[in-house]
Backbone bond lengths (Angstrom), bond angles and torsions (degrees), N, CA, C in turn:
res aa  C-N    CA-C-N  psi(-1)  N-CA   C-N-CA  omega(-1)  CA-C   N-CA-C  phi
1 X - - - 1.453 - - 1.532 109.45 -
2 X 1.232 120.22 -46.56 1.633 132.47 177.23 1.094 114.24 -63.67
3 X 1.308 125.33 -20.74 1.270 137.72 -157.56 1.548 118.54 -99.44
4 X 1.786 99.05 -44.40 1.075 113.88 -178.43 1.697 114.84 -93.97
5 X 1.338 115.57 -1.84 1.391 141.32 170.29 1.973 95.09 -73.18
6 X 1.473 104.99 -55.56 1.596 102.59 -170.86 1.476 111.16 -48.11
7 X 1.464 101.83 -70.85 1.239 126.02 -173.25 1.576 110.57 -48.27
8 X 1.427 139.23 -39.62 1.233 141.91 175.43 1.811 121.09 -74.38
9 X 1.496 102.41 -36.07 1.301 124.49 -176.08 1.711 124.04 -94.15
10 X 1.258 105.83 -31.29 1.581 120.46 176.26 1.466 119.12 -35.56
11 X 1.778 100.78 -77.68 1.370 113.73 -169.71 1.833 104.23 -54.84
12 X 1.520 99.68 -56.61 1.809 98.88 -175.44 1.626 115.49 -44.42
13 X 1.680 110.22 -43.01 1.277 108.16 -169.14 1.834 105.76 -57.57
14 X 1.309 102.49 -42.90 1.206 120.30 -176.44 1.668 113.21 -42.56
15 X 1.296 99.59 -65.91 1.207 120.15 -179.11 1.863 124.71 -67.43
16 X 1.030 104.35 -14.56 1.835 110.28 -171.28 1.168 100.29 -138.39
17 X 1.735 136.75 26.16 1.130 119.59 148.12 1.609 115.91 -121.29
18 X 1.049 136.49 85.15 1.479 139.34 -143.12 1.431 111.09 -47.75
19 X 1.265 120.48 -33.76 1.742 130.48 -178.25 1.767 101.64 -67.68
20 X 0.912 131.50 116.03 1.688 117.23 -174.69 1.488 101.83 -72.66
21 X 1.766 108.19 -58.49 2.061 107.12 -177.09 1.665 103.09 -62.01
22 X 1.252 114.56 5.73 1.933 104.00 156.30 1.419 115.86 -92.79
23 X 1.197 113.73 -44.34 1.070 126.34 175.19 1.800 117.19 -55.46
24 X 1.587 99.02 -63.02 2.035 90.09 157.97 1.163 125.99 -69.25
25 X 1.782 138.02 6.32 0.773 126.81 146.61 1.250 148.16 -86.69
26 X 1.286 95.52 -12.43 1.768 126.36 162.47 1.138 118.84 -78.57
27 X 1.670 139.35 -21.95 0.856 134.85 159.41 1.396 110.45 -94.15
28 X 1.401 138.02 -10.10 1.644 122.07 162.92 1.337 106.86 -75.57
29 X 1.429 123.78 -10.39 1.696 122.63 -169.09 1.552 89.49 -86.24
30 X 0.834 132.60 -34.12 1.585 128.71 -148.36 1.442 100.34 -110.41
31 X 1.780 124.22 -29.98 1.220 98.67 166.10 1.346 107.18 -111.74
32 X 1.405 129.99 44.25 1.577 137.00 150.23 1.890 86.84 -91.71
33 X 1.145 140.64 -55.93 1.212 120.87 -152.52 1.414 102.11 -77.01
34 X 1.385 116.79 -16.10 1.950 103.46 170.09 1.042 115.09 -83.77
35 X 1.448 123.25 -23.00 1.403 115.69 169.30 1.112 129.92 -73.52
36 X 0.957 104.25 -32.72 1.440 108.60 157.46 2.003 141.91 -62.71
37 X 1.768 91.87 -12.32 1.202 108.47 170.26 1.805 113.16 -95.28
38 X 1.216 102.07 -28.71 1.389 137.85 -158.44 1.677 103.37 -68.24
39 X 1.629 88.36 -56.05 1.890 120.90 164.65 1.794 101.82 -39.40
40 X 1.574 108.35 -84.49 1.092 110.44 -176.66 1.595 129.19 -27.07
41 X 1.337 84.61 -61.81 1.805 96.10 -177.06 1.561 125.96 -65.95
42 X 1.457 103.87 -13.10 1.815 105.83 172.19 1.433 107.47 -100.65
43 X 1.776 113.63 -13.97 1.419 115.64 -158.05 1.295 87.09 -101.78
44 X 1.029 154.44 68.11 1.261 157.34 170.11 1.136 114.25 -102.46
45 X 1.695 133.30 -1.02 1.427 127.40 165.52 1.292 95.88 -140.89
46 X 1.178 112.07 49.56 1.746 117.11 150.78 1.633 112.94 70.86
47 X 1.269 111.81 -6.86 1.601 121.19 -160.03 1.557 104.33 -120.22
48 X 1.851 114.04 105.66 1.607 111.17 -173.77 1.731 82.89 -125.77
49 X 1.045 130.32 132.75 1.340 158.54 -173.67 1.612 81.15 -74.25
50 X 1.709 105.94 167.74 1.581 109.68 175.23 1.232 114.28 -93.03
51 X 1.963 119.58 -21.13 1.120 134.13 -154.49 1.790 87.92 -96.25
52 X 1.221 140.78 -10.91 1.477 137.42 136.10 1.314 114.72 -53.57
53 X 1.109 154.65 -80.93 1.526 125.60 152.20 1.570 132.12 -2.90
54 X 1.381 101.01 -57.94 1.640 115.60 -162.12 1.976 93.88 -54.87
55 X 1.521 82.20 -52.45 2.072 93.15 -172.59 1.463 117.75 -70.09
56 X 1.440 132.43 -3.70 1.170 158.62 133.26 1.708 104.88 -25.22
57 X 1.671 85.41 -98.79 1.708 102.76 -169.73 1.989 97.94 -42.41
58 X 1.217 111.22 -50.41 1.925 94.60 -175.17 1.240 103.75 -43.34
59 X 1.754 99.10 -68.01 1.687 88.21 -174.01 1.082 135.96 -38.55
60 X 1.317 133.32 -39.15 1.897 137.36 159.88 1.570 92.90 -32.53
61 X 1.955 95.20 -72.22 1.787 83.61 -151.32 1.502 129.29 -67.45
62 X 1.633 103.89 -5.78 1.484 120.35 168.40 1.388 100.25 -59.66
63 X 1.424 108.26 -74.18 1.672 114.07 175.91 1.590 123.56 -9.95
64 X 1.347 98.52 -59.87 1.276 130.94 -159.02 1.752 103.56 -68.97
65 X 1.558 103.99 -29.25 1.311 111.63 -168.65 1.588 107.55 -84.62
66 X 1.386 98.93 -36.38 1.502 118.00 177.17 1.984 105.21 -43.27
67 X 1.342 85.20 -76.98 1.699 112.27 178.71 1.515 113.98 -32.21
68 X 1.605 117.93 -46.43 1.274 137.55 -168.90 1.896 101.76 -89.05
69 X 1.039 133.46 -24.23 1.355 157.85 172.33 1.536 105.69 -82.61
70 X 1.193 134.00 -64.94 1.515 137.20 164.49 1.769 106.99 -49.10
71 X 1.048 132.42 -75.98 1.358 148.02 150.94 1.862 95.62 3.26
72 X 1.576 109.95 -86.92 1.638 108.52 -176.55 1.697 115.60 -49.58
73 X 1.515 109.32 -36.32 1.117 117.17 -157.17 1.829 91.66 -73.50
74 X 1.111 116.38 -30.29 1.773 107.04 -172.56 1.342 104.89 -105.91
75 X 0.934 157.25 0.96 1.895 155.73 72.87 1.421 103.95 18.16
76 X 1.523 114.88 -71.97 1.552 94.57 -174.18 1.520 125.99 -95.83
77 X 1.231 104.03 18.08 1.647 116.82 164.29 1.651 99.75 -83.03
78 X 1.579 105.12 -59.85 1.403 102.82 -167.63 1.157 113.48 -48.38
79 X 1.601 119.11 -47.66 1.766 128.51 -175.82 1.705 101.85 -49.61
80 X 1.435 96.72 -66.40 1.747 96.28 -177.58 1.477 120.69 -50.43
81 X 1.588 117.14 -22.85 1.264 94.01 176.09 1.650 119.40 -98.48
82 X 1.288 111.61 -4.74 1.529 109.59 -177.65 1.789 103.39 -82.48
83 X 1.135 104.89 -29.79 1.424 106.17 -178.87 1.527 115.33 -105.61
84 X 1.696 132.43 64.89 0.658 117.20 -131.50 1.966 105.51 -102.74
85 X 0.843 161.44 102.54 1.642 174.97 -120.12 1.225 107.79 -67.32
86 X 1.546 107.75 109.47 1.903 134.24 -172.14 1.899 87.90 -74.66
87 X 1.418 84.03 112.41 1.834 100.03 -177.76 1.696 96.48 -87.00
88 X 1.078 128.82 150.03 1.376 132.94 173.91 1.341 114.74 -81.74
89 X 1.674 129.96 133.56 1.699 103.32 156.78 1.655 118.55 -144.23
């Protein structure tokens, strides 16, 4: 669920929220609150392996990469289009 939240949500957050540390903070809020639902529903017999953690923390920093990657990518649309290239003729 956390996972597939990153991967779907990353680049857009990245990209359509102009502030970037809003943007990674909106996506650690949102995938701390699935993990935390996410937690519950597998942890249901008391037993979370460490390597559930381990695949956790990537996902953030995948996330994170997404967000920070979306972020440049709509930066250099915006730049290219306000300044847009004197064609010769």
């Amino acid at each position: 669920m956390v996972q597939l939240a990153a991967l779907l949500l990353g680049f857009p957050a990245g990209y359509f929220i102009r502030n970037q540390r809003v943007a990674l903070v909106a996506m650690g809020v949102l995938l701390t609150a699935l993990l935390a639902a996410q937690t519950i529903a597998v942890g249901h017999d008391d037993r979370i392996d460490a390597i559930y953690w381990v695949i956790q923390a990537v996902t953030y920093a995948v996330a994170a990469g997404l967000v920070v990657w979306g972020h440049h990518a709509s930066a250099n649309r915006r730049a290219a289009t306000q300044h847009p290239v004197a064609t010769r003729r």
